[in-house]
The first five atom37 places (N, CA, C, CB, O) and aatype in JSON, in Angstrom:
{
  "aatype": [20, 20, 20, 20, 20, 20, 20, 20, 20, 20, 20, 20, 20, 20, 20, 20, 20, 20, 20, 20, 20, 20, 20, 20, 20, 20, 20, 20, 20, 20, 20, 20, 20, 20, 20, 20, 20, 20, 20, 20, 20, 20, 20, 20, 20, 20, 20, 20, 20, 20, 20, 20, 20, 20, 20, 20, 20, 20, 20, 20, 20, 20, 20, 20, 20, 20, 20, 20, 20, 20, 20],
  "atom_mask": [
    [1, 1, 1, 1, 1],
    [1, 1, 1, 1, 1],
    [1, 1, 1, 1, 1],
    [1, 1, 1, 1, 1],
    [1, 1, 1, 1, 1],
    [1, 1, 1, 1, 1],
    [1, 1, 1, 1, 1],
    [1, 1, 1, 1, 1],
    [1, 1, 1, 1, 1],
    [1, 1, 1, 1, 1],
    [1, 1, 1, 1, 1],
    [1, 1, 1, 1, 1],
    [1, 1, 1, 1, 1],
    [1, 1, 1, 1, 1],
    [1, 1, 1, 1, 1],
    [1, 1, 1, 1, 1],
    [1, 1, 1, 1, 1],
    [1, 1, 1, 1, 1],
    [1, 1, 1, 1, 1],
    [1, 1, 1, 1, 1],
    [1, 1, 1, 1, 1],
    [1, 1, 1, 1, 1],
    [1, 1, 1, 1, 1],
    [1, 1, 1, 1, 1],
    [1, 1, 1, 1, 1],
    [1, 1, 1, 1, 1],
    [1, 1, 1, 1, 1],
    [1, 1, 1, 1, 1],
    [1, 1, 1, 1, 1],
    [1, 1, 1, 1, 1],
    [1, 1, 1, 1, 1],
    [1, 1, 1, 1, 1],
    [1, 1, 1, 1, 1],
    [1, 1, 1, 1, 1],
    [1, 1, 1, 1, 1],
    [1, 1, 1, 1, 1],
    [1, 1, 1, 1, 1],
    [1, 1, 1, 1, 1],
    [1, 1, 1, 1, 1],
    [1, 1, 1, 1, 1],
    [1, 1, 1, 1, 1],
    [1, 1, 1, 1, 1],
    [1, 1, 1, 1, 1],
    [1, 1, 1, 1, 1],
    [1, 1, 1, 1, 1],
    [1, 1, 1, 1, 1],
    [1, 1, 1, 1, 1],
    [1, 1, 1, 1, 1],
    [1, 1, 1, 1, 1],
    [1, 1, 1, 1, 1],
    [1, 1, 1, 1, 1],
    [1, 1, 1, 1, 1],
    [1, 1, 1, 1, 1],
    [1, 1, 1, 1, 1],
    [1, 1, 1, 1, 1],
    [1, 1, 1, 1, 1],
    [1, 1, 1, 1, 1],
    [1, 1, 1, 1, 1],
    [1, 1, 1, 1, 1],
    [1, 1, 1, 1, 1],
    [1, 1, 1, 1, 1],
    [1, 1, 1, 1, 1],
    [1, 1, 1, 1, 1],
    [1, 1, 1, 1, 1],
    [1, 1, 1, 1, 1],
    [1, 1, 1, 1, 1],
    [1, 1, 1, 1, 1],
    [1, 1, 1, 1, 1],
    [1, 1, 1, 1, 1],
    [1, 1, 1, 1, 1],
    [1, 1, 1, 1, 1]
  ],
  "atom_positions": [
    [[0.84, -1.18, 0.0], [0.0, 0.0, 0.0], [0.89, 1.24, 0.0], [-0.96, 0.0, 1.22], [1.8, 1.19, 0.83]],
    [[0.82, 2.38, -0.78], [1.05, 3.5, -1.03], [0.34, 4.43, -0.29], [0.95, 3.61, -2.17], [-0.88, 4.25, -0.19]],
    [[0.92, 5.53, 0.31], [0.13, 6.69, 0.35], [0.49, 8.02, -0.55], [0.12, 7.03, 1.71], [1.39, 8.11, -1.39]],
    [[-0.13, 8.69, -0.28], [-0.18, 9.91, -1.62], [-0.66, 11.48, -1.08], [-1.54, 9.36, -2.97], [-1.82, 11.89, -1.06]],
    [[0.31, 12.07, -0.76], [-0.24, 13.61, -0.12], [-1.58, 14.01, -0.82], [0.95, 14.98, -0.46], [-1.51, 13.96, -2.05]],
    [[-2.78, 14.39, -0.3], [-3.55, 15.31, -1.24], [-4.3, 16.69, -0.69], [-4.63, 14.41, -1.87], [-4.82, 16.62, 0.43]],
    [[-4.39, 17.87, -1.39], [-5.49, 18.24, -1.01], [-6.7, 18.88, -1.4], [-5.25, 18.62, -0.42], [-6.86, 19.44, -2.49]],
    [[-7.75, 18.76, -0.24], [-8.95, 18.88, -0.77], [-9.96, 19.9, -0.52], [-9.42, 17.92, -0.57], [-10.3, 20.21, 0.62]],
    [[-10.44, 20.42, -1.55], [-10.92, 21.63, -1.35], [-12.2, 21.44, -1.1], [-10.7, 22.5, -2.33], [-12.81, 20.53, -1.67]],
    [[-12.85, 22.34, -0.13], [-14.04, 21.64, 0.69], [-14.87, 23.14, 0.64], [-13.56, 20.87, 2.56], [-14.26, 24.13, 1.04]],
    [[-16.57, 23.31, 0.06], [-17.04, 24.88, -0.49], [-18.02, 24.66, 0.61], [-17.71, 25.27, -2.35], [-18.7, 23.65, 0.75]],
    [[-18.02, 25.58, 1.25], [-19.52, 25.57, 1.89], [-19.83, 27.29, 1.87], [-19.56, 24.78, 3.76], [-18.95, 28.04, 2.3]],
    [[-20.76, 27.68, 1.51], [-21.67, 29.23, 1.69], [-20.58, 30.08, 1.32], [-22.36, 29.73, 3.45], [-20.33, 30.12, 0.12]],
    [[-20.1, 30.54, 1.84], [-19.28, 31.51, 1.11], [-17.53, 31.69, 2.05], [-20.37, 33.16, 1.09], [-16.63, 32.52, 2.19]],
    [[-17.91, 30.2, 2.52], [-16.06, 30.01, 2.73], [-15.8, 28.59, 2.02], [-15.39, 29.87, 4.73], [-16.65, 27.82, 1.58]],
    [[-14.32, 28.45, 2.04], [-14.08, 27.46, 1.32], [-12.74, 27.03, 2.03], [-14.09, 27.79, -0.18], [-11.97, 27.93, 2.36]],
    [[-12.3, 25.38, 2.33], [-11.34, 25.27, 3.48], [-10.32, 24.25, 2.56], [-12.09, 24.57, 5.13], [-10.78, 23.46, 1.73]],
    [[-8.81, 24.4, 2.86], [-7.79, 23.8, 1.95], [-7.42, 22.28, 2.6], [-6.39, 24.87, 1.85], [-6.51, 22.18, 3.42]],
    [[-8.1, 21.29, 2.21], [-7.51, 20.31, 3.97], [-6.21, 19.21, 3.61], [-9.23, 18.88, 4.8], [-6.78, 18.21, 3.17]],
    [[-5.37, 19.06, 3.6], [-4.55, 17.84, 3.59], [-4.8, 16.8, 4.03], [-3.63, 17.93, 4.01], [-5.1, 16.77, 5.22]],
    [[-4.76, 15.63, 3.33], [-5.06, 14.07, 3.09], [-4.41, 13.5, 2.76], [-5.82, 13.64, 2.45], [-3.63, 13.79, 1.85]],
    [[-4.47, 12.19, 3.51], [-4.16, 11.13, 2.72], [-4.56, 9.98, 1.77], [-3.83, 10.79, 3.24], [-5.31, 9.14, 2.25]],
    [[-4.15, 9.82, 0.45], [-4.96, 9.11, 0.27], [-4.2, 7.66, -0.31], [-5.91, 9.84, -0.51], [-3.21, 7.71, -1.04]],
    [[-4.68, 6.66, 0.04], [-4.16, 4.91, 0.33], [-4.36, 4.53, -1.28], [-5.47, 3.66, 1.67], [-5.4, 4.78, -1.88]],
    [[-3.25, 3.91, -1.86], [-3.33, 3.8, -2.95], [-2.95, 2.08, -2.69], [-2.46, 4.89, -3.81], [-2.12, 1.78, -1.84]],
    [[-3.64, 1.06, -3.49], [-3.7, 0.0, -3.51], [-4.11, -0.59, -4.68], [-4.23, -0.26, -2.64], [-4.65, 0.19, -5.47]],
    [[-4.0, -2.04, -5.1], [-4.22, -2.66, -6.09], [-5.49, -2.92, -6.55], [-3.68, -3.54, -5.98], [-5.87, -3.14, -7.7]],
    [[-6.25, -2.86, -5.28], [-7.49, -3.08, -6.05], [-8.89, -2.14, -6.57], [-7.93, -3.97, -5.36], [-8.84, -0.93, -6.75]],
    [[-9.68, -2.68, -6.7], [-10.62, -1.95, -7.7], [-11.04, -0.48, -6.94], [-12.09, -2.98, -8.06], [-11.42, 0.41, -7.7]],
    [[-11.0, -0.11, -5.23], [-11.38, 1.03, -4.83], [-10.33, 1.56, -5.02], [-11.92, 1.19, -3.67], [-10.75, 2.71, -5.03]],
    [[-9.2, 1.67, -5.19], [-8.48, 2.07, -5.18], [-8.03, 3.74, -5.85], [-8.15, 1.11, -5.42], [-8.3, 3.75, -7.05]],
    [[-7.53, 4.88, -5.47], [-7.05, 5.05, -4.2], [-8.49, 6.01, -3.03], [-5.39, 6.02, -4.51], [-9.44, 6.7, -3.41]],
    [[-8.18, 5.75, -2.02], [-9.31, 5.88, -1.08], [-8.56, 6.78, 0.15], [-9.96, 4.24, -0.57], [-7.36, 6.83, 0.44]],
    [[-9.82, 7.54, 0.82], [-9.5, 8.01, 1.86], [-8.94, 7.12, 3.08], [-10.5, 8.65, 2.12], [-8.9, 5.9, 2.92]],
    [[-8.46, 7.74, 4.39], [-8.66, 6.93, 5.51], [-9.73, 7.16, 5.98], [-7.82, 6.98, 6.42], [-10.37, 8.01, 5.38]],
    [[-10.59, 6.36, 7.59], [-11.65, 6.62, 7.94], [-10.97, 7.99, 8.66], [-12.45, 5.44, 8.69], [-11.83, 8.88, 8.65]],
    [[-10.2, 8.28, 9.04], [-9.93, 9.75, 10.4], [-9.88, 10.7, 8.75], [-7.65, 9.77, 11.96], [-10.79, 11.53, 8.73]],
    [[-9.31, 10.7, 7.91], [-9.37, 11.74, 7.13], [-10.94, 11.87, 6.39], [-8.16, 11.58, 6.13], [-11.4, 12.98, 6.15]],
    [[-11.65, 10.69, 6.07], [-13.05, 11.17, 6.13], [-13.71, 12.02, 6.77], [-13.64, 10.48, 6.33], [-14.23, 13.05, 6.33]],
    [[-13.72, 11.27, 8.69], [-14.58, 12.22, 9.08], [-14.07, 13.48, 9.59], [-15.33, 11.71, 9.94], [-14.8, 14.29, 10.15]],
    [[-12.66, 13.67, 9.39], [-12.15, 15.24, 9.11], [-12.86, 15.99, 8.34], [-10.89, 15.37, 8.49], [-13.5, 16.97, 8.72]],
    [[-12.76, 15.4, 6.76], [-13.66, 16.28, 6.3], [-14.91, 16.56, 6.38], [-13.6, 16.26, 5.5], [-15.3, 17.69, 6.11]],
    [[-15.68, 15.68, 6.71], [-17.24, 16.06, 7.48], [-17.27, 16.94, 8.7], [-17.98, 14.71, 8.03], [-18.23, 17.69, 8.89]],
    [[-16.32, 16.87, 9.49], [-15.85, 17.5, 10.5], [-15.68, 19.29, 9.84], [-14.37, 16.6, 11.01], [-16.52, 20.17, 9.97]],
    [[-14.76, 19.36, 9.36], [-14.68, 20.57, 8.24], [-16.19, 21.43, 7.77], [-14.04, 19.77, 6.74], [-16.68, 22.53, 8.06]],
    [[-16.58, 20.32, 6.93], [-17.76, 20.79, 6.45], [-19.38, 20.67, 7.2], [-17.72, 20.16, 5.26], [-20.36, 21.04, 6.54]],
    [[-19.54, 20.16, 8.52], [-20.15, 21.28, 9.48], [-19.76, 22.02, 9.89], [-20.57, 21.15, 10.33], [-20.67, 22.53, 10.55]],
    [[-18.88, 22.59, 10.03], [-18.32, 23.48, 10.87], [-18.45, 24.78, 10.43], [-17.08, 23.21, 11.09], [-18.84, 25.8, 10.99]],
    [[-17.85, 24.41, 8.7], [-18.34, 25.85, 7.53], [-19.96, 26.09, 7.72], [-18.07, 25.38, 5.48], [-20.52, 27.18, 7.65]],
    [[-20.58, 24.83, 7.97], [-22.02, 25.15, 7.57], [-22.6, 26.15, 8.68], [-22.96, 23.74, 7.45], [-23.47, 27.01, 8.55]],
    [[-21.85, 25.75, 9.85], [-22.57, 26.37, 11.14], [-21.6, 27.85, 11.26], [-22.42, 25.15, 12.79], [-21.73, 28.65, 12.19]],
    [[-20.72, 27.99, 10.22], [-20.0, 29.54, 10.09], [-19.02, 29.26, 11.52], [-21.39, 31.24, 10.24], [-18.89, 30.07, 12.44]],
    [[-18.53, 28.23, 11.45], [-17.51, 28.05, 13.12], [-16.4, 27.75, 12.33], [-17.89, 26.56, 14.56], [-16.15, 26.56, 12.15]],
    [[-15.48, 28.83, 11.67], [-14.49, 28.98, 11.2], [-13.04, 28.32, 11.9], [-14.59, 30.22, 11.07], [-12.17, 27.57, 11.45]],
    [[-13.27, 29.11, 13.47], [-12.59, 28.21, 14.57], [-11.94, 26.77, 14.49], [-13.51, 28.03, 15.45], [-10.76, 26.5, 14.29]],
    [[-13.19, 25.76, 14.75], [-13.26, 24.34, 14.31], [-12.3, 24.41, 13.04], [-14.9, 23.81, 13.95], [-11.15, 23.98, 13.09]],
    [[-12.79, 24.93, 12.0], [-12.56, 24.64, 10.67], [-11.2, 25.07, 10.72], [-13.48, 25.31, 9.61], [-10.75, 24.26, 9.91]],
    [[-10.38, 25.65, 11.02], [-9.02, 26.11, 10.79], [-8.09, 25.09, 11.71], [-8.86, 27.77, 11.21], [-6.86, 25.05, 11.6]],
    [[-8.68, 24.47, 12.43], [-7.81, 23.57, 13.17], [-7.9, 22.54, 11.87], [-8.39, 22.99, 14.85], [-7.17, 21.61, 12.21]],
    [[-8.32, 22.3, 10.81], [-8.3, 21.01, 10.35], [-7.37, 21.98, 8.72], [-10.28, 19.98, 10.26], [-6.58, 21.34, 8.02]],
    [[-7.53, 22.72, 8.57], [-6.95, 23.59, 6.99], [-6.47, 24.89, 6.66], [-7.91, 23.7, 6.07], [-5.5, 25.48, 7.15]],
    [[-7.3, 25.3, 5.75], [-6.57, 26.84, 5.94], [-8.03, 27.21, 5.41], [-4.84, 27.45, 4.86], [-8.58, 26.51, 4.57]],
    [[-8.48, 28.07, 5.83], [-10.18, 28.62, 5.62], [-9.66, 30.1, 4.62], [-11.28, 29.19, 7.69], [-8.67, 30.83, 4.65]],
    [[-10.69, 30.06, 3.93], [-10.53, 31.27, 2.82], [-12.22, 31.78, 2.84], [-9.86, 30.58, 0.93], [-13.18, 31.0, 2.76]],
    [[-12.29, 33.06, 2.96], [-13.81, 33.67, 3.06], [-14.16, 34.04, 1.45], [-13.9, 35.26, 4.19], [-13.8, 35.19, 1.22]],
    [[-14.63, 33.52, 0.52], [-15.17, 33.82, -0.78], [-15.88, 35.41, -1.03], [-16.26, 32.68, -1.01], [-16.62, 35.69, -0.09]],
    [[-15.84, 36.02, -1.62], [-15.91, 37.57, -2.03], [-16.71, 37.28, -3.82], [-13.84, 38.49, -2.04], [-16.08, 37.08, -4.86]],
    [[-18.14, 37.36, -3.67], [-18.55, 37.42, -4.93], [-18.27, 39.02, -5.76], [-20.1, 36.99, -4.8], [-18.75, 40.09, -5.39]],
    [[-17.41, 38.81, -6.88], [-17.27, 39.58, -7.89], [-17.9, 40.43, -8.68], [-17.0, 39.12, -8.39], [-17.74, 41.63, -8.89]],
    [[-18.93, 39.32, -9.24], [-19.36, 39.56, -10.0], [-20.87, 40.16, -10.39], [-18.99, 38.81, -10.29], [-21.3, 40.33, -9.25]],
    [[-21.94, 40.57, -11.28], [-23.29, 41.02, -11.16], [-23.84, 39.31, -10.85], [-23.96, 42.0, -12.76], [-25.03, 39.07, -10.66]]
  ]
}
């Protein structure tokens, strides 16, 4: 089994969080897959955006507040 730095960009409302993962690279057909602790990291992550608890959320990435541009 391999692992493989990744990361993953996670959008909720108008922040968006940068998270680092791992992900398990193996021979067979799921292959490559999260771990279970880096799963529920990111669920972890993404209530946290939902409930605007930035807090939470920066212990797990790097949080960025989205700025609409455009009309």
């Amino acid at each position: 089994m391999n692992k493989q730095q990744r990361t993953k960009l996670i959008h909720e409302g108008r922040f968006l969080a940068e998270v680092d993962v791992e992900l398990l690279v193996t021979d067979d057909e799921w292959s490559p897959y999260l771990s279970v602790q880096d799963a529920y990291k990111l669920d972890d992550v993404r209530e946290a955006l939902k409930k605007g608890d930035t807090t939470t959320a920066a212990r797990y990435g790097r949080i960025f507040s989205l700025t609409p541009i455009g009309i």
